[in-house]
C-alpha positions as CSV (number, residue, x, y, z in Angstrom):
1,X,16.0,-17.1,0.9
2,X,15.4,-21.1,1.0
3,X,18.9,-21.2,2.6
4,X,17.8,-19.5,5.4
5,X,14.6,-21.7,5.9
6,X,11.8,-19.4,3.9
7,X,8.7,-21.1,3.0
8,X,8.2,-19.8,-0.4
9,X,5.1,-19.5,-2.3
10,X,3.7,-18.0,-5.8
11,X,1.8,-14.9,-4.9
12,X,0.3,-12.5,-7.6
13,X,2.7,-13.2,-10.1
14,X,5.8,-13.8,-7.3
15,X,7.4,-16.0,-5.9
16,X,8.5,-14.6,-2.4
17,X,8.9,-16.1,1.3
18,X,6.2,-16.1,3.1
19,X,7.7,-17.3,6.5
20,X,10.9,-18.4,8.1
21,X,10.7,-19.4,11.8
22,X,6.8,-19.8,11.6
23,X,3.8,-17.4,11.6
24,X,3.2,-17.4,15.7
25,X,7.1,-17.0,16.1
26,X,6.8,-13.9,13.3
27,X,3.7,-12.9,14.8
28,X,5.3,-12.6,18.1
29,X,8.8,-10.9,16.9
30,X,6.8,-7.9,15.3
31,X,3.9,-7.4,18.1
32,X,6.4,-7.0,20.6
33,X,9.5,-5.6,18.9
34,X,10.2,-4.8,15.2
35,X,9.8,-6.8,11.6
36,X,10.9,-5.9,7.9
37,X,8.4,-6.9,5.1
38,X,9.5,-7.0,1.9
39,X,5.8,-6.0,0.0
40,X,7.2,-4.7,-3.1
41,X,4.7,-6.9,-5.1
42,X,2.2,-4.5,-4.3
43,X,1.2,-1.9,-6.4
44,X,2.1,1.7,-6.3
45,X,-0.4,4.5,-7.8
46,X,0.5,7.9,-7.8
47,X,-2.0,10.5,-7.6
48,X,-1.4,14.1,-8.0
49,X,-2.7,17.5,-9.6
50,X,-5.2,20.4,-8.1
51,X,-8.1,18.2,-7.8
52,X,-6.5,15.0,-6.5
53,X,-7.5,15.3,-2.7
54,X,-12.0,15.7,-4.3
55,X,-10.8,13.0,-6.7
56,X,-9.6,10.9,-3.2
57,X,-12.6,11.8,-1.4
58,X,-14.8,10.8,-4.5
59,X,-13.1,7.1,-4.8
60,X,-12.4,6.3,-1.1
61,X,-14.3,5.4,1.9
62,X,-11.9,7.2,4.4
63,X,-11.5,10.9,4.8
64,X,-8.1,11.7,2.7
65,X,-8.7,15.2,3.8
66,X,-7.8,14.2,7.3
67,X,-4.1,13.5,6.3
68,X,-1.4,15.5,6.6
69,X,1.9,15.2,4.5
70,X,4.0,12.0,5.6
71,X,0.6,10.1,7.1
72,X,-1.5,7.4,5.8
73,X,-5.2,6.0,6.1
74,X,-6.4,2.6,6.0
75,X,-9.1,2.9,3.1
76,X,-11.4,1.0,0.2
77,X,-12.5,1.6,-3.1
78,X,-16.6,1.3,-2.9
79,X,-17.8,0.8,-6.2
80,X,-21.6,2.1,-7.3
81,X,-23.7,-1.0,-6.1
82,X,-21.8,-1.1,-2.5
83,X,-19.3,-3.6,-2.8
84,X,-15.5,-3.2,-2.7
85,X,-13.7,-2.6,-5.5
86,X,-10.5,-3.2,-3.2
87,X,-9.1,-2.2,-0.3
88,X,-5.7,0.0,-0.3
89,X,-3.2,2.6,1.9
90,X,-3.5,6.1,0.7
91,X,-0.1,8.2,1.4
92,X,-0.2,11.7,1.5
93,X,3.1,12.6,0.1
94,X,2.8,16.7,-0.3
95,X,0.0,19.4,-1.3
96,X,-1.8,17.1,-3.8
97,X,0.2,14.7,-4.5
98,X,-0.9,10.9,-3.0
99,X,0.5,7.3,-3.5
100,X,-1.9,5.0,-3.4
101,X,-0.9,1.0,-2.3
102,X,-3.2,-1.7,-3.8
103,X,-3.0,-5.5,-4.0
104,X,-0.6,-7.1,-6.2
105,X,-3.2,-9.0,-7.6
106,X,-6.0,-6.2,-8.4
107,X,-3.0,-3.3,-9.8
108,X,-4.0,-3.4,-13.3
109,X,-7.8,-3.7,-12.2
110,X,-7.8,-0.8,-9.7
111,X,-5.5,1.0,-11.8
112,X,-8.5,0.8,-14.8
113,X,-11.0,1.5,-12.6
114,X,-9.5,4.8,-11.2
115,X,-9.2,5.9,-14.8
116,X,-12.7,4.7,-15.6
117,X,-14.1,6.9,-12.2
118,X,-11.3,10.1,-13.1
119,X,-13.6,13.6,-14.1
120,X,-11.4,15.5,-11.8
121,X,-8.6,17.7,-12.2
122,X,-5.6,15.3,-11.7
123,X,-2.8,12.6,-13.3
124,X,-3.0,9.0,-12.2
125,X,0.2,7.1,-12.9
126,X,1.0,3.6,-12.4
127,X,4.4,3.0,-11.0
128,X,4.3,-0.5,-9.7
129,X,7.5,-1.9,-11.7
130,X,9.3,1.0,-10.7
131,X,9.0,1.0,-7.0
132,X,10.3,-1.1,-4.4
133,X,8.4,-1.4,-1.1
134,X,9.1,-2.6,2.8
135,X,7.4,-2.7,5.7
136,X,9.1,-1.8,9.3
137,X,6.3,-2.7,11.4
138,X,6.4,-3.0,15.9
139,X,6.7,-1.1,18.4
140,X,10.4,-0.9,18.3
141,X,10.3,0.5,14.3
142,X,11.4,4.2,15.6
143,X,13.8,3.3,17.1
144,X,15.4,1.1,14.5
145,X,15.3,3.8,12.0
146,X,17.3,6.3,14.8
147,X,20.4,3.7,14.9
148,X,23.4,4.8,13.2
């Protein structure tokens, strides 16, 4: 990735780029067409079992119940005092089943504090190092994906 003039840095554990042509050039690209990220450092729970959506709505600040199958919310993990555990994506991926993305850096945490806060009805499974993860992000991502 150096060869093709990445800035590389040590992030969470991995050492990935973190820019090529610069972050206003980058910034640019994806606001007004289309970018790939590469975040497969971050982490990758899987949620899933009869009581998984109360469980969500119990351990989130969003309204999972809002999502439908193939969407995603924007959400946070408040913990009991009001602070922020961390903030994550939660995927709704069929009928009780969810993937939840956290931050490279907190998987192990929020993946022990989801167990520690679990009285519900459902599995949580850490899949992190098996999962690969990009990003197609602009306005131009759909069609992108509808090229042969």
């Amino acid at each position: 990735m150096r060869n093709l003039g990445a800035k590389m840095i040590d992030f969470g554990g991995f050492y990935m780029p973190v820019q090529y042509e610069g972050v206003k050039a980058e910034h640019h690209a994806v606001r007004n067409n289309v970018g790939v990220f590469d975040v497969s450092h971050m982490g990758e729970i899987f949620v899933s079992g009869e009581q998984s959506l109360d469980f969500l709505q119990y351990v989130t600040s969003n309204d999972v119940s809002k999502l439908s199958v193939g969407k995603v919310q924007y959400s946070y993990f408040p913990n009991s005092e009001g602070g922020i555990v961390d903030d994550l994506l939660v995927y709704q991926l069929g009928k009780n089943k969810y993937m939840l993305v956290v931050n490279a850096s907190n998987i192990e945490k929020d993946y022990k504090w989801l167990n520690e806060n679990n009285s519900f009805k459902c599995e949580i499974t850490n899949k992190s190092d098996e999962y690969s993860l990009l990003a197609l992000q602009g306005p131009q991502s759909l069609e992108l994906i509808k090229q042969d």
